[in-house]
C-alpha positions as a Markdown table, in Angstrom:
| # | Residue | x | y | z |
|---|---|---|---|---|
| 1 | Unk | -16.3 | 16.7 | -10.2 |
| 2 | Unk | -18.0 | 13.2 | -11.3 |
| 3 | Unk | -16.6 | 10.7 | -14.3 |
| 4 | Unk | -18.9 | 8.8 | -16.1 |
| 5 | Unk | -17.2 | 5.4 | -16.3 |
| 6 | Unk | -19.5 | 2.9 | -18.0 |
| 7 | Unk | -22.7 | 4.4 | -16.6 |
| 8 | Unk | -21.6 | 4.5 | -13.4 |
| 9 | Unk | -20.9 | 7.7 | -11.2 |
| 10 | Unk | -17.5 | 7.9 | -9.9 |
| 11 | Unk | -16.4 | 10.6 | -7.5 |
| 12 | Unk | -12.9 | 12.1 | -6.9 |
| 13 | Unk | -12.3 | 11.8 | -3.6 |
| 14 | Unk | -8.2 | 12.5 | -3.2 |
| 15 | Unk | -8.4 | 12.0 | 0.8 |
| 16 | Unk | -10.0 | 8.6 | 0.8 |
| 17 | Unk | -6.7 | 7.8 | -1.1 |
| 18 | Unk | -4.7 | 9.4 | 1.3 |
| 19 | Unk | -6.7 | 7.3 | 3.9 |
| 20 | Unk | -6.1 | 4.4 | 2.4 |
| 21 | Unk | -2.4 | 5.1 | 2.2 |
| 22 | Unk | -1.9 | 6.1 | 5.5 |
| 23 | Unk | -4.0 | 2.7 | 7.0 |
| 24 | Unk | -0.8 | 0.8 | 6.0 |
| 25 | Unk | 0.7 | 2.4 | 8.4 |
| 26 | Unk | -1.8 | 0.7 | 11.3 |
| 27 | Unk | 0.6 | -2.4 | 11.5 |
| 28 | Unk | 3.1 | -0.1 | 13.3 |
| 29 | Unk | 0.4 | 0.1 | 15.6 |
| 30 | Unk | -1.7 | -3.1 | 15.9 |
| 31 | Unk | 0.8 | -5.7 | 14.0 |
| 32 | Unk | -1.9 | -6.8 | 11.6 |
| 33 | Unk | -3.9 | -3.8 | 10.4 |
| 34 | Unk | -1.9 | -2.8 | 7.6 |
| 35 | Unk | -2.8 | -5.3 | 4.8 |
| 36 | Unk | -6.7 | -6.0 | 6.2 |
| 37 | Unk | -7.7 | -2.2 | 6.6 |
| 38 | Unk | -6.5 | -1.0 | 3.1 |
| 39 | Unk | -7.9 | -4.2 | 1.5 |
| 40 | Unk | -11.4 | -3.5 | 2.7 |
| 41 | Unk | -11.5 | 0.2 | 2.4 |
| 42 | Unk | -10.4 | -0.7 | -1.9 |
| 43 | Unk | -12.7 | -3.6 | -2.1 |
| 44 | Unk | -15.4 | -1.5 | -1.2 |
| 45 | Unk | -15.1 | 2.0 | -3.1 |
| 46 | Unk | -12.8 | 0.6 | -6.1 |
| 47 | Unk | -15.6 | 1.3 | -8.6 |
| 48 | Unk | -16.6 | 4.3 | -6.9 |
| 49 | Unk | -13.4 | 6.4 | -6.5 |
| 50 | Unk | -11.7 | 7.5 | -9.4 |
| 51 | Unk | -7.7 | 6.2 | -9.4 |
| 52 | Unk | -9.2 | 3.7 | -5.9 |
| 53 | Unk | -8.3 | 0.5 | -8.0 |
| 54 | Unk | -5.1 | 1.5 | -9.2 |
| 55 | Unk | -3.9 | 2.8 | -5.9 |
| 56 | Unk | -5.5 | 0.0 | -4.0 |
| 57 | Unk | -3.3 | -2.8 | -6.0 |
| 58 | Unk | -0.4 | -0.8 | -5.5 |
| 59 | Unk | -1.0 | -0.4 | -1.6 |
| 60 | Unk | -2.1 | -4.4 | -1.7 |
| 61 | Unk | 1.2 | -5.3 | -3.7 |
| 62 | Unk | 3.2 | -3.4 | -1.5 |
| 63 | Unk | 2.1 | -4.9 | 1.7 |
| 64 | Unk | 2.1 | -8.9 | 0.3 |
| 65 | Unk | 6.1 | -7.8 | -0.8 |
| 66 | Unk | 6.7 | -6.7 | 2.8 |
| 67 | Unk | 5.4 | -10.0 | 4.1 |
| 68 | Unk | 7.2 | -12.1 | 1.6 |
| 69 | Unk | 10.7 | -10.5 | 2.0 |
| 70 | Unk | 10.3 | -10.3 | 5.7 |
| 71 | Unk | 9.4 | -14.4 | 5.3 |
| 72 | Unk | 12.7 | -14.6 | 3.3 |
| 73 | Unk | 14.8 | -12.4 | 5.4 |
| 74 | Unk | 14.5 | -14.7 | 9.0 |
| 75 | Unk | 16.2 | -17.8 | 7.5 |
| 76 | Unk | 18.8 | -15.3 | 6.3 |
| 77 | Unk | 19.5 | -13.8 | 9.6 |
| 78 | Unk | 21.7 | -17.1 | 10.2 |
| 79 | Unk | 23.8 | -15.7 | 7.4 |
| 80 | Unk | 26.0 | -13.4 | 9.4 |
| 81 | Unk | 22.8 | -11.1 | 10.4 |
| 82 | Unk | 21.9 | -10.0 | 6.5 |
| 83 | Unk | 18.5 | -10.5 | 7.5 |
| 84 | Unk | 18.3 | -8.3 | 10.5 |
| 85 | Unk | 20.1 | -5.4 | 8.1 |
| 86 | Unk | 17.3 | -6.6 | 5.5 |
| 87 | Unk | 14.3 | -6.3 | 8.1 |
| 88 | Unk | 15.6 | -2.6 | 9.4 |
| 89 | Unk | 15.1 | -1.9 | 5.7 |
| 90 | Unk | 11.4 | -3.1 | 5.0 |
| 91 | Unk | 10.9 | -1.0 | 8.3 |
| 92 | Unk | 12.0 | 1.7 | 7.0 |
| 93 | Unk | 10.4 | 1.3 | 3.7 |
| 94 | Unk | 7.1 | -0.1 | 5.0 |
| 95 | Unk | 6.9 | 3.6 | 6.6 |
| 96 | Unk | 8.0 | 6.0 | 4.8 |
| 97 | Unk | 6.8 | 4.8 | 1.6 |
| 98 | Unk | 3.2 | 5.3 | 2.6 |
| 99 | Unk | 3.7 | 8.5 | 3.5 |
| 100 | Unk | 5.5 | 9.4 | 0.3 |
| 101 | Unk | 2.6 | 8.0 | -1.3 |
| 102 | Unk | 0.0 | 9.5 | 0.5 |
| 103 | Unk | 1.2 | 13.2 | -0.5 |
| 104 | Unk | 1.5 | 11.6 | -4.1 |
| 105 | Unk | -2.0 | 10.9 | -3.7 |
| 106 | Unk | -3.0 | 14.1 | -2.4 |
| 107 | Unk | -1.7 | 15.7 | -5.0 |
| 108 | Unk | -3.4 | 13.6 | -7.8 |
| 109 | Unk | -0.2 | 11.0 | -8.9 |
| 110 | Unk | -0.1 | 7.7 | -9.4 |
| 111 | Unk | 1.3 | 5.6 | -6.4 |
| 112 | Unk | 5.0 | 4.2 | -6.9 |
| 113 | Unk | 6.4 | 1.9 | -4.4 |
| 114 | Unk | 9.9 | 0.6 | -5.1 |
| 115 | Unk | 10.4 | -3.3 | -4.8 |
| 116 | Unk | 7.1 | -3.9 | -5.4 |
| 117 | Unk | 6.3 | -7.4 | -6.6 |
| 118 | Unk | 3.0 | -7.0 | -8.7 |
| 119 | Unk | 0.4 | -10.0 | -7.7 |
| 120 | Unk | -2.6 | -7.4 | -8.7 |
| 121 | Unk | -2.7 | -5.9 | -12.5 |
């Protein structure tokens, strides 16, 4: 099935979103991957995959809210170890999420990752 968006062709392509969803889950892996690897795959096919931008911002949000609360959350580890409880949760979060998000994506929704702070509209 193709929309006609402004003249342009778009494709739906459910499992390059699921792709892109799942790539967050690289810095589990490498340490880094999770914010470049998504960010490259929307730059390049946001105006070629239908829902790519909105899911892309939402992936891109999530990740830069991951790095920002984990920045916050080492001074507050002097506070009697809040920020140790606080960085078990972002791991959680920062894995399951994707997932969550990944079937949401396969099955045509719109992303929704809690605690998201939105940097992309």
């Amino acid at each position: 099935m193709e929309v006609v968006n402004n003249g342009n062709s778009m494709r739906v392509d459910n499992s390059l979103l699921v792709i892109t969803h799942l790539t967050q889950l690289l810095t589990y892996i490498t340490g880094f991957g999770g914010l470049i690897v998504p960010l490259i795959i929307w730059a390049n096919s946001k105006d070629k995959v239908v829902g790519m931008d909105e899911h892309g911002k939402a992936i891109i949000n999530f990740q830069l809210s991951l790095i920002i609360y984990a920045i916050l959350a080492i001074p507050a580890i002097l506070l009697l170890g809040l920020g140790i409880i606080i960085l078990i949760f972002l791991g959680i979060f920062g894995f399951v999420l994707p997932i969550v998000n990944a079937v949401k994506a396969s099955n045509g929704e719109s992303p929704s990752y809690f605690g998201m702070i939105r940097f992309l509209s």
